[in-house]
PDB file with SEQRES, HELIX, SHEET and CRYST1 records, atoms N, CA, C and O in Angstrom:
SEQRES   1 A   74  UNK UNK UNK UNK UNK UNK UNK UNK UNK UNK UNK UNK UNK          
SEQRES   2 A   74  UNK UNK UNK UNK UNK UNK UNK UNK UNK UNK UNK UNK UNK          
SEQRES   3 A   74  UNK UNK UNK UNK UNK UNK UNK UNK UNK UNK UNK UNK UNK          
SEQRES   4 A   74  UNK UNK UNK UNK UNK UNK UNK UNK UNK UNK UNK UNK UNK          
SEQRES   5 A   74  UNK UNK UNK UNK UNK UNK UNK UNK UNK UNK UNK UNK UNK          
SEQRES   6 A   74  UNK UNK UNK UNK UNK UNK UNK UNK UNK                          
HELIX    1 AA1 UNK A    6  UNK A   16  1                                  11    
HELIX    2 AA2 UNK A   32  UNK A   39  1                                   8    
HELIX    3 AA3 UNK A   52  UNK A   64  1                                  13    
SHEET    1 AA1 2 UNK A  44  UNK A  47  0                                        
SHEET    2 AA1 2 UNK A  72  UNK A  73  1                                        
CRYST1    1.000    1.000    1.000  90.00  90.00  90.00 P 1           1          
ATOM      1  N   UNK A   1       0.850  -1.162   0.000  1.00  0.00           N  
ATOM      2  CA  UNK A   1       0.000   0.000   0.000  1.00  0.00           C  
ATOM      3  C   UNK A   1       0.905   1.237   0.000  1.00  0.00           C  
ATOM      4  O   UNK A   1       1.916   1.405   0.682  1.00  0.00           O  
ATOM      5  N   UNK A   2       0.309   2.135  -0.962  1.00  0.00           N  
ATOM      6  CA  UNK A   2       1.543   2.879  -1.144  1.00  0.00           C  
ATOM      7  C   UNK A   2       1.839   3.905   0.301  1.00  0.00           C  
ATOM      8  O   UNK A   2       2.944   3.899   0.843  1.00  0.00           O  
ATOM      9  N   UNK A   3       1.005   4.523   0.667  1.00  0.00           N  
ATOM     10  CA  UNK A   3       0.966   5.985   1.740  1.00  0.00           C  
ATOM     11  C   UNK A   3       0.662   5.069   3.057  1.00  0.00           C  
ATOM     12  O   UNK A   3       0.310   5.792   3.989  1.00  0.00           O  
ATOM     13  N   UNK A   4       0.699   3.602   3.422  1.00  0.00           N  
ATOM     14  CA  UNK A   4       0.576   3.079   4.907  1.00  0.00           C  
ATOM     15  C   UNK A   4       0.786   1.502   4.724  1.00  0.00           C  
ATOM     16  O   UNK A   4       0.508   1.081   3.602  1.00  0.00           O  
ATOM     17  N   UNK A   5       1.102   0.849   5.385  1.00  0.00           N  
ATOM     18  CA  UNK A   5       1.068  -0.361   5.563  1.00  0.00           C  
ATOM     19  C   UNK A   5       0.209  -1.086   5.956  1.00  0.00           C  
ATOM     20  O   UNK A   5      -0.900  -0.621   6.221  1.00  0.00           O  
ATOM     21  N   UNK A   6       0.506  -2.510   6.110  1.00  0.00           N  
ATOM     22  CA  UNK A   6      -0.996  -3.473   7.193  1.00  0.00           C  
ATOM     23  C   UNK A   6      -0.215  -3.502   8.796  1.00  0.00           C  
ATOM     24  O   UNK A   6      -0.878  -3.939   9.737  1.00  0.00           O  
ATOM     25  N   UNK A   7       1.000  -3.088   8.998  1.00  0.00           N  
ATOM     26  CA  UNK A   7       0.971  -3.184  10.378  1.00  0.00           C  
ATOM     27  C   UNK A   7       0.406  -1.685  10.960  1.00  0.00           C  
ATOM     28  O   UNK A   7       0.109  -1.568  12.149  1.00  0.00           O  
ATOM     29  N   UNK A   8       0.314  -0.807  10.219  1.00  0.00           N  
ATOM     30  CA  UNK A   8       0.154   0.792  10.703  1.00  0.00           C  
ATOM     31  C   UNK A   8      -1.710  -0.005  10.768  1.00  0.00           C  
ATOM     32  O   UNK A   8      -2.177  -0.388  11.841  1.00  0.00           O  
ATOM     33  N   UNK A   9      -2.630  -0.125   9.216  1.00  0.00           N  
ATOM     34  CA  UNK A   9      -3.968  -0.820   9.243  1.00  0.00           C  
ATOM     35  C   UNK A   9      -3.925  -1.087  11.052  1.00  0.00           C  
ATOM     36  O   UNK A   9      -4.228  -0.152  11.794  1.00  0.00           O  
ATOM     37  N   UNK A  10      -3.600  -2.183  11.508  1.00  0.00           N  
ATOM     38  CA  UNK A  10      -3.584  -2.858  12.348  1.00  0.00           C  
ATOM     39  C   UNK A  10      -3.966  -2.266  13.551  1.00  0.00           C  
ATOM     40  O   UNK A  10      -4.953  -2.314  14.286  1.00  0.00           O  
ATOM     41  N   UNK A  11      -2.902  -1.699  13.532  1.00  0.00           N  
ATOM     42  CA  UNK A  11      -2.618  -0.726  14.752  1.00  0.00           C  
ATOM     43  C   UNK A  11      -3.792  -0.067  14.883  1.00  0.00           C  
ATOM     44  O   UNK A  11      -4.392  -0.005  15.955  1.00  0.00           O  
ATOM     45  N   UNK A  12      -4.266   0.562  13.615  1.00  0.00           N  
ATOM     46  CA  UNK A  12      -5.269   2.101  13.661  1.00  0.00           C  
ATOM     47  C   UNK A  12      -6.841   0.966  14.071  1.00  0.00           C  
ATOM     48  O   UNK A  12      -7.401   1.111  15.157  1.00  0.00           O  
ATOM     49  N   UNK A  13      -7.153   0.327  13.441  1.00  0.00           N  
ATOM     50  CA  UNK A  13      -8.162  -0.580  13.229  1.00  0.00           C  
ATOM     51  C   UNK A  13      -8.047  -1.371  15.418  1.00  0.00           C  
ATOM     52  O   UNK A  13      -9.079  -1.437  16.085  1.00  0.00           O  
ATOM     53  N   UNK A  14      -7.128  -1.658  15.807  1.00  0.00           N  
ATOM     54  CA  UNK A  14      -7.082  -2.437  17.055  1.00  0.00           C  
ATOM     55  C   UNK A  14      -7.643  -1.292  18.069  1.00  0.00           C  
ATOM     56  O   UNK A  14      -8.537  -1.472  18.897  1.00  0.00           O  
ATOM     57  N   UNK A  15      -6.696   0.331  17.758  1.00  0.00           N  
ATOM     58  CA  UNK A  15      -6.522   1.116  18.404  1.00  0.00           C  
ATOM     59  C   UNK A  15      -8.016   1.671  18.820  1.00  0.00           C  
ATOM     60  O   UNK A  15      -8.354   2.065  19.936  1.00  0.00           O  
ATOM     61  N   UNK A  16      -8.947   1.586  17.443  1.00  0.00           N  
ATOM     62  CA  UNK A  16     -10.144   2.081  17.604  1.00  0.00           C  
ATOM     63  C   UNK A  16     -10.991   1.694  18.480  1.00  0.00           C  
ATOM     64  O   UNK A  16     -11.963   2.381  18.795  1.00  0.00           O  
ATOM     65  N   UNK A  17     -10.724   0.520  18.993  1.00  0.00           N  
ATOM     66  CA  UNK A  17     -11.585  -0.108  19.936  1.00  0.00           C  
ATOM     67  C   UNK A  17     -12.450  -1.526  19.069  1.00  0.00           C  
ATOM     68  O   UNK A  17     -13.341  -2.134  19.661  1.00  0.00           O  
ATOM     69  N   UNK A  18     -12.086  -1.856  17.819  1.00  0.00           N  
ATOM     70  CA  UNK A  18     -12.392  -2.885  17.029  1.00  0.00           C  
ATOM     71  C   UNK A  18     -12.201  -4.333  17.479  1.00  0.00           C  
ATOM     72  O   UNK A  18     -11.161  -4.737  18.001  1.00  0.00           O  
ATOM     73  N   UNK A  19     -13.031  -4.912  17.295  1.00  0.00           N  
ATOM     74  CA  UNK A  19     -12.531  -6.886  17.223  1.00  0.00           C  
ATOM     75  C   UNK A  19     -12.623  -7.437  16.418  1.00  0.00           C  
ATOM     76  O   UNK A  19     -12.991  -8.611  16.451  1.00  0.00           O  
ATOM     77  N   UNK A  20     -12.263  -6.679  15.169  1.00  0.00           N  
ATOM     78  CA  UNK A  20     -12.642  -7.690  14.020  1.00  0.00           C  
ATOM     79  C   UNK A  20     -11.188  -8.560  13.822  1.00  0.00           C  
ATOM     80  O   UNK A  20     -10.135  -8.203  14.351  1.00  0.00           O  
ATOM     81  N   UNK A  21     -11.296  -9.497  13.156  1.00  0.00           N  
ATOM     82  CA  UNK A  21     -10.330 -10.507  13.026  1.00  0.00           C  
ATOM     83  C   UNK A  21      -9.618 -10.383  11.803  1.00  0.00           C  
ATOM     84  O   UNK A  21     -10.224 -10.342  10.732  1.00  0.00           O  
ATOM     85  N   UNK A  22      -8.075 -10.303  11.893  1.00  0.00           N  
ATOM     86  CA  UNK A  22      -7.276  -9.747  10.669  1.00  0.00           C  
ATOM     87  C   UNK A  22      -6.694 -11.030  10.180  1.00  0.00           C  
ATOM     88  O   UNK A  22      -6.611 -11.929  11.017  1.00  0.00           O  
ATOM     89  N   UNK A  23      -6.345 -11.232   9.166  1.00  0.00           N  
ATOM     90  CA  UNK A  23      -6.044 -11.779   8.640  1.00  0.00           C  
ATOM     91  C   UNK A  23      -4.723 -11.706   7.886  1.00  0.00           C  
ATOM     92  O   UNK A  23      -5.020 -12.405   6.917  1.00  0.00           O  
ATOM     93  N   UNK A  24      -3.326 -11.289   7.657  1.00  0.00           N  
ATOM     94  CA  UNK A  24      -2.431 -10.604   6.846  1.00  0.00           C  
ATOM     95  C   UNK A  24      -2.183 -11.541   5.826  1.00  0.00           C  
ATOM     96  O   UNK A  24      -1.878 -12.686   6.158  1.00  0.00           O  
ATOM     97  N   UNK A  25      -2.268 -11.232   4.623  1.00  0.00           N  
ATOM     98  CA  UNK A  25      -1.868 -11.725   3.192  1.00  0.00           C  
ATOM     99  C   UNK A  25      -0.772 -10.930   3.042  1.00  0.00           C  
ATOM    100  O   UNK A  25      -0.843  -9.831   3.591  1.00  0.00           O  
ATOM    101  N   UNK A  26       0.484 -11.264   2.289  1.00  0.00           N  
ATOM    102  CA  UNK A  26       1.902 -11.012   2.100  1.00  0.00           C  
ATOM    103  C   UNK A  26       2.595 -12.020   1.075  1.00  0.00           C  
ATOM    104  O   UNK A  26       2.539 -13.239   1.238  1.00  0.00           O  
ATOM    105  N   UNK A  27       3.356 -11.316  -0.162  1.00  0.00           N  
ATOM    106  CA  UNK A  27       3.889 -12.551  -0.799  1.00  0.00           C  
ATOM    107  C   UNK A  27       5.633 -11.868   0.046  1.00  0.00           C  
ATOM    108  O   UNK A  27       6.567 -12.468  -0.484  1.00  0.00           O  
ATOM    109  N   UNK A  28       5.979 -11.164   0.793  1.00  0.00           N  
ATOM    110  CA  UNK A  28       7.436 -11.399   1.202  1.00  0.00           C  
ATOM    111  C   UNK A  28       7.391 -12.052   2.123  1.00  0.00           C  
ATOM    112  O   UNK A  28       6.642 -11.854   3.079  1.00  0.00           O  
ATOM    113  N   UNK A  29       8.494 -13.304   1.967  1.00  0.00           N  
ATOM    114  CA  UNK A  29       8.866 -14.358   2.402  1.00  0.00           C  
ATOM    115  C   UNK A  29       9.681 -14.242   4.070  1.00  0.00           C  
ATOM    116  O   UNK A  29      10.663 -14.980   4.146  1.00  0.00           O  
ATOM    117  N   UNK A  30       9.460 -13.645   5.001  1.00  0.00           N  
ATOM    118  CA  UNK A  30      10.196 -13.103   6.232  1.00  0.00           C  
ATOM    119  C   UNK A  30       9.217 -14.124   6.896  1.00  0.00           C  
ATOM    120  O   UNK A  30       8.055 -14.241   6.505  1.00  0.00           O  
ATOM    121  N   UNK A  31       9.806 -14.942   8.041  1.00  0.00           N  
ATOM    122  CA  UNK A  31       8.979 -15.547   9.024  1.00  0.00           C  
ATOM    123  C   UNK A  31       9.256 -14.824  10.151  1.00  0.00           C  
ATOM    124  O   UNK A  31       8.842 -15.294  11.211  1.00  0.00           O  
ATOM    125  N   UNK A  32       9.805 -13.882  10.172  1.00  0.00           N  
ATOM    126  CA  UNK A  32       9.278 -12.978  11.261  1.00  0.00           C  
ATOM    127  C   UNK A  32       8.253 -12.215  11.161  1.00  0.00           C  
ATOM    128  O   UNK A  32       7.832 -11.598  12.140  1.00  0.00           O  
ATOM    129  N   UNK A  33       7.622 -12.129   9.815  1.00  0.00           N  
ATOM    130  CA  UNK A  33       6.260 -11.295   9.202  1.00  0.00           C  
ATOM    131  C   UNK A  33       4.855 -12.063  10.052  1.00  0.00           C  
ATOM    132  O   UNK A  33       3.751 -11.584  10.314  1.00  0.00           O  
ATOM    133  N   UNK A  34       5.515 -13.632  10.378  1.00  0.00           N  
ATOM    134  CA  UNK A  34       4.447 -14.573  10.708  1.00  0.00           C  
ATOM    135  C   UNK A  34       4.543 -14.274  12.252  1.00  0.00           C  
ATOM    136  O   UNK A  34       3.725 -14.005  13.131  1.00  0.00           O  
ATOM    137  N   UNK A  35       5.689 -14.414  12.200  1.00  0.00           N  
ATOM    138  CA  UNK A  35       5.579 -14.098  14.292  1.00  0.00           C  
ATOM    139  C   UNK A  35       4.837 -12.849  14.861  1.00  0.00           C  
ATOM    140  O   UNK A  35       4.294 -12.630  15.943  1.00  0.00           O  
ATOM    141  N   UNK A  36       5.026 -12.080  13.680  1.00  0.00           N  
ATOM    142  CA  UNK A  36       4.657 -10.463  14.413  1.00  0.00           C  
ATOM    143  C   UNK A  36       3.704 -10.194  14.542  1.00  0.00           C  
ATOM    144  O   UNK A  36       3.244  -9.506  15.453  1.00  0.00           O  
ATOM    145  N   UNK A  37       2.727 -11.052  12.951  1.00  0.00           N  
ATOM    146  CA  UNK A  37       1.185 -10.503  12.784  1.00  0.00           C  
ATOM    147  C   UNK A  37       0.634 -11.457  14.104  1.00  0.00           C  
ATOM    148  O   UNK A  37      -0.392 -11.214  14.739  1.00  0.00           O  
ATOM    149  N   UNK A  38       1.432 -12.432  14.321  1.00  0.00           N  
ATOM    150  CA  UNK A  38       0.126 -12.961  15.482  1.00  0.00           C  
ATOM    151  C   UNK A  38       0.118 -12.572  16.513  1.00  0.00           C  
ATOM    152  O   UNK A  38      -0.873 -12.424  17.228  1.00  0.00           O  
ATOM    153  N   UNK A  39       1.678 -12.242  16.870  1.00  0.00           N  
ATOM    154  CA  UNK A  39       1.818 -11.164  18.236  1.00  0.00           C  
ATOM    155  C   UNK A  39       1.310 -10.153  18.326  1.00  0.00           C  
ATOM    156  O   UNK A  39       0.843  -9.808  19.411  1.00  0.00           O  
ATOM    157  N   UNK A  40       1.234  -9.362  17.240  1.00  0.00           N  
ATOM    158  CA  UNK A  40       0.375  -8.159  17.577  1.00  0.00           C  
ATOM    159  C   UNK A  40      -1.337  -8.442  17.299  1.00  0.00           C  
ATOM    160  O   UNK A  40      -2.118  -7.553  16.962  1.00  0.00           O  
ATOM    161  N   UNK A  41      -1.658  -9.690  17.493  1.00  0.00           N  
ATOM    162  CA  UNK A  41      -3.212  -9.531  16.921  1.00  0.00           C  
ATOM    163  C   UNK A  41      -3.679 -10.268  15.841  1.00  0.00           C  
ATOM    164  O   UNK A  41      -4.650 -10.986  16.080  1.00  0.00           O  
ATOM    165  N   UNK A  42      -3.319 -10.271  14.934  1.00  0.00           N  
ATOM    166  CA  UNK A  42      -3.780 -11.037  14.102  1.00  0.00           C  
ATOM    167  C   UNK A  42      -4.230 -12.521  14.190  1.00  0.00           C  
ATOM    168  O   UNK A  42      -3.661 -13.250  15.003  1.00  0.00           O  
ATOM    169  N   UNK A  43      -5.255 -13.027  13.372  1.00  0.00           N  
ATOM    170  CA  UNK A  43      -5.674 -14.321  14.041  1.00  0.00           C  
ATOM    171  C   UNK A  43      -4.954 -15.246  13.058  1.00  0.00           C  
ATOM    172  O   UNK A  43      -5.070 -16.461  13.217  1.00  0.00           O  
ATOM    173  N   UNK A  44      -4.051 -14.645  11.823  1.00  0.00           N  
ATOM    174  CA  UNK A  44      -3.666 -15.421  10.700  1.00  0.00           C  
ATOM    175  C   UNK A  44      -3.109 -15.210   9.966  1.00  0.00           C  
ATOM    176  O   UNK A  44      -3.689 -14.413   9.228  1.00  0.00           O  
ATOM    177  N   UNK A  45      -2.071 -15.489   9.594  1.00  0.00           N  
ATOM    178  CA  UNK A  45      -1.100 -15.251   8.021  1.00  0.00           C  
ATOM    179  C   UNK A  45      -0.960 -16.589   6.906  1.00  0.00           C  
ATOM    180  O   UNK A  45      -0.652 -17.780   6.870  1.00  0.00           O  
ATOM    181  N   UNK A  46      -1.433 -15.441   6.030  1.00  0.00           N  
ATOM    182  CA  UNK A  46      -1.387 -16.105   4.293  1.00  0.00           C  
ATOM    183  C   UNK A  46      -0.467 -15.595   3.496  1.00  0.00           C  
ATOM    184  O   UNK A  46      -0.708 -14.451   3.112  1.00  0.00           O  
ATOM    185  N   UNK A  47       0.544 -16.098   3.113  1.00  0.00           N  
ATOM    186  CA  UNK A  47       1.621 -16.576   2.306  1.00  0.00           C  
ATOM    187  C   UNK A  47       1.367 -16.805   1.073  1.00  0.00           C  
ATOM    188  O   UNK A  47       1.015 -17.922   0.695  1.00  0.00           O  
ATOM    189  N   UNK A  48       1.544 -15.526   0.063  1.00  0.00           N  
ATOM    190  CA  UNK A  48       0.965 -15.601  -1.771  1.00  0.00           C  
ATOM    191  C   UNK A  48       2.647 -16.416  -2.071  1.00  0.00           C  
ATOM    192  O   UNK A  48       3.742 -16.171  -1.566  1.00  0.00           O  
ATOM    193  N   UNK A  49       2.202 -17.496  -3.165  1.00  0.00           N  
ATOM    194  CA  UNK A  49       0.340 -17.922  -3.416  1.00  0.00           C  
ATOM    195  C   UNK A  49      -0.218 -18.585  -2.149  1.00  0.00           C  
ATOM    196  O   UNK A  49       0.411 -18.847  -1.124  1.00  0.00           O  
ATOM    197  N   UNK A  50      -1.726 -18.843  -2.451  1.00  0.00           N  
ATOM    198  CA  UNK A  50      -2.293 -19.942  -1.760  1.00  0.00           C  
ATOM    199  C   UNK A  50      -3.338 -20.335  -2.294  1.00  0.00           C  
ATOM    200  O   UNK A  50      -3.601 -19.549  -3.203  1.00  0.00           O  
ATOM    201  N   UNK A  51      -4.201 -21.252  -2.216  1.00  0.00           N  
ATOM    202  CA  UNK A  51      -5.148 -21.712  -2.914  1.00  0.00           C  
ATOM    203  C   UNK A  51      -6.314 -20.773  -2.330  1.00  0.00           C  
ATOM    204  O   UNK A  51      -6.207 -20.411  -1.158  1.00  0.00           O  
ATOM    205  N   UNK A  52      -7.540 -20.315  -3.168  1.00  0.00           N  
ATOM    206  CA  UNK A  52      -8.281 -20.088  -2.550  1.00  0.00           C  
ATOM    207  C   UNK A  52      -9.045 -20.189  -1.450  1.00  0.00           C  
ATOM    208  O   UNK A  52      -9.277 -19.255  -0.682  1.00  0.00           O  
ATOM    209  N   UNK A  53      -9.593 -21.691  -1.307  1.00  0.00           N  
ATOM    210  CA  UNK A  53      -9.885 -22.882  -0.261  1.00  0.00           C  
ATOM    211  C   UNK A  53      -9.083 -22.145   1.050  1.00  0.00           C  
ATOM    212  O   UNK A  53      -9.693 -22.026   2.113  1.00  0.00           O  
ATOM    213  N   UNK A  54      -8.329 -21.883   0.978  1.00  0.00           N  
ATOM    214  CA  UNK A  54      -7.553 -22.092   2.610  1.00  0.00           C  
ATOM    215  C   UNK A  54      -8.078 -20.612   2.571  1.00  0.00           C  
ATOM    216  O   UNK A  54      -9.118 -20.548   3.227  1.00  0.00           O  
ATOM    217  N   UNK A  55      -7.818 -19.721   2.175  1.00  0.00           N  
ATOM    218  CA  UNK A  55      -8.414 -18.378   2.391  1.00  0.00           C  
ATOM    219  C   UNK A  55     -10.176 -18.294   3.378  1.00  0.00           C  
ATOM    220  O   UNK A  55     -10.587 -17.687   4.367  1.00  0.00           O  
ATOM    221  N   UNK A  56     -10.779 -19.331   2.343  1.00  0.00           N  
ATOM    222  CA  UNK A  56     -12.199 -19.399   2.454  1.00  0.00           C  
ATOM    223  C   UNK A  56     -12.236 -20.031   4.277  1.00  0.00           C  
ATOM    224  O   UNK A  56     -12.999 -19.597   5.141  1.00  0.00           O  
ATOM    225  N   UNK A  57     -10.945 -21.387   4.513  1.00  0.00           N  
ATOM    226  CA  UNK A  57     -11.167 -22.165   5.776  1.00  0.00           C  
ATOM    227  C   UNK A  57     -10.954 -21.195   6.684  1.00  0.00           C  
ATOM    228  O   UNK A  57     -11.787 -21.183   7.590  1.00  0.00           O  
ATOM    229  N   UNK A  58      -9.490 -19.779   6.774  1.00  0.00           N  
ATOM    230  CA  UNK A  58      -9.168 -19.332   7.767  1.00  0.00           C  
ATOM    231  C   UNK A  58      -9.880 -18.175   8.004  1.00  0.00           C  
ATOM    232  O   UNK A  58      -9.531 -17.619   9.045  1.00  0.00           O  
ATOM    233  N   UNK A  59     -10.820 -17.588   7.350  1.00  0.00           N  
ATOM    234  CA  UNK A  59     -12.239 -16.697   7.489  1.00  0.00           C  
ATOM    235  C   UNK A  59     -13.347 -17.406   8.095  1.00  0.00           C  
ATOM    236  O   UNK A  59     -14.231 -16.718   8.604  1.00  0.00           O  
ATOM    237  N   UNK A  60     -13.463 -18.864   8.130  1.00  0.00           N  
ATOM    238  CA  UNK A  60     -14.657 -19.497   8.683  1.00  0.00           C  
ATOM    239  C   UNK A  60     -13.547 -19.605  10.565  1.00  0.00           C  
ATOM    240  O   UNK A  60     -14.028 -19.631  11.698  1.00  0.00           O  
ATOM    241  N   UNK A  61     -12.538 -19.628  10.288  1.00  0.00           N  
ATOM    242  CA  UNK A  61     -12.205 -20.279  11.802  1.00  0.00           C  
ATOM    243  C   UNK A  61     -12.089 -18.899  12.526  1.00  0.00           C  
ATOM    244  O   UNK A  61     -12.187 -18.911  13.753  1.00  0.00           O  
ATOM    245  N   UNK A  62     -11.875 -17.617  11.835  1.00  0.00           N  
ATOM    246  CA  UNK A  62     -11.818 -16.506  12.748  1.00  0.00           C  
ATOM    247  C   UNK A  62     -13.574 -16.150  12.725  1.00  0.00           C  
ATOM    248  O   UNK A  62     -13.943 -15.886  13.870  1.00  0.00           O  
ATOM    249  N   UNK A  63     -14.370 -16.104  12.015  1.00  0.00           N  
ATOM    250  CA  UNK A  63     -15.688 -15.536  12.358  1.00  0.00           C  
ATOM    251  C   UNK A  63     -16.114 -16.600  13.407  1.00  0.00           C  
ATOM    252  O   UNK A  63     -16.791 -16.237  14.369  1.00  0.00           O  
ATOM    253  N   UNK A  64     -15.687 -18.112  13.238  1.00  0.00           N  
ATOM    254  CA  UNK A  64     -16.260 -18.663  14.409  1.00  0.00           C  
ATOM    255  C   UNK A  64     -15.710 -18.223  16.133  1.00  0.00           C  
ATOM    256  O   UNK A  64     -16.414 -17.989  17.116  1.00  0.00           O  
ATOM    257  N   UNK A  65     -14.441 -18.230  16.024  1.00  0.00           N  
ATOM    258  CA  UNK A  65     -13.721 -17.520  17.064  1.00  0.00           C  
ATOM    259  C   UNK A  65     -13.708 -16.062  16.789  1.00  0.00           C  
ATOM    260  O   UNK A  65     -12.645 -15.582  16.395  1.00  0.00           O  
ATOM    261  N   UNK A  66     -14.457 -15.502  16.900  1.00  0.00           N  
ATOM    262  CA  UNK A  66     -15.069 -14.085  17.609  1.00  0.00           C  
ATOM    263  C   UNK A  66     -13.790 -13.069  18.027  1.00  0.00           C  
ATOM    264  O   UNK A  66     -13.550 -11.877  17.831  1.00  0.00           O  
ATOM    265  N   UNK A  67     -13.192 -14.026  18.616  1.00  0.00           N  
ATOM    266  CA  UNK A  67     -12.386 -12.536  19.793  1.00  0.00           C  
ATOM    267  C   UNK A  67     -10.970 -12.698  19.439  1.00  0.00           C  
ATOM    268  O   UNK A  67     -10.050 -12.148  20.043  1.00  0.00           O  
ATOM    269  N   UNK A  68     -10.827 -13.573  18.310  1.00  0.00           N  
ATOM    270  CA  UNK A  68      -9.366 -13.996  17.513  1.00  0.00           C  
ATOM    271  C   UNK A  68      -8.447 -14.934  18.036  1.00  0.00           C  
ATOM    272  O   UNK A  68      -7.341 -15.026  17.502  1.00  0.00           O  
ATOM    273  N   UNK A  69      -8.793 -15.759  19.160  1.00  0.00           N  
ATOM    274  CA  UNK A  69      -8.108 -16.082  20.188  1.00  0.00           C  
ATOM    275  C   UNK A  69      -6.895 -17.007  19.719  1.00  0.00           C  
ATOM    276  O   UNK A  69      -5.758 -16.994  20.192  1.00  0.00           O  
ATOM    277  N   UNK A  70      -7.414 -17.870  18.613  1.00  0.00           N  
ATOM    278  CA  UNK A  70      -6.814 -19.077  17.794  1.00  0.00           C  
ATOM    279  C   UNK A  70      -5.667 -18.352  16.786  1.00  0.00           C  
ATOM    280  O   UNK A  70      -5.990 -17.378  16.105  1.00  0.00           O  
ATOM    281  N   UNK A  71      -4.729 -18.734  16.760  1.00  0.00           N  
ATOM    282  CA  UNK A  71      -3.677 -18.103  15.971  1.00  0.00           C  
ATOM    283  C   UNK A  71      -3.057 -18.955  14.989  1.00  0.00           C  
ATOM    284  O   UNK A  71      -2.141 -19.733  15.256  1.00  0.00           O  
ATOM    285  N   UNK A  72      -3.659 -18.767  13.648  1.00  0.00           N  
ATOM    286  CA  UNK A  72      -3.415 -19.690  12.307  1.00  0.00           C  
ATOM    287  C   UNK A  72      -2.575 -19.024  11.524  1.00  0.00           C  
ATOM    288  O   UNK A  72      -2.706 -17.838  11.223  1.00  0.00           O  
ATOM    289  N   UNK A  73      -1.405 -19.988  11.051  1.00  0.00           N  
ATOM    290  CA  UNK A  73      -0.790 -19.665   9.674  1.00  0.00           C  
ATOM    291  C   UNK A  73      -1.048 -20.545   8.873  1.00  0.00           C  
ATOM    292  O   UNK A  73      -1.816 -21.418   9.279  1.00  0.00           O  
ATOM    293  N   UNK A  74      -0.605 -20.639   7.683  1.00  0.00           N  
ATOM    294  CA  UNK A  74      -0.514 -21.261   6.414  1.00  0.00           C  
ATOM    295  C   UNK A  74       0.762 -20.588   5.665  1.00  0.00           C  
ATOM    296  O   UNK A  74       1.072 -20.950   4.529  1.00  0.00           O  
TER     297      UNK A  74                                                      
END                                                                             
């Protein structure tokens, strides 16, 4: 994104008083990208490519878990 990132997103979106469940998509390859999004919140990181399917599974496991609690990669 050109003028902000998804960890700034994050931040602004957590900061507001929000619970929605994030998800970070990223094709750079850093596995510290994976450690961080879940430490700071995130319920999940997706790694381009990926099949659609898994996109579709890790949106059903955060709307079922509500408050993000479960922390998924792929």
């Amino acid at each position: 994104m050109p003028e902000i990132d998804g960890w700034a997103v994050m931040k602004r979106i957590f900061n507001s008083g929000s619970k929605l469940p994030i998800i970070f998509i990223s094709a750079e390859k850093h596995e510290n990208n994976v450690d961080r999004a879940l430490q700071e919140g995130a319920v999940g990181f997706l790694q381009k490519p990926f099949e659609g399917q898994t996109l579709v599974d890790l949106i059903n496991v955060a709307l079922e878990n509500n408050k993000g609690m479960n922390k998924i990669t792929k």
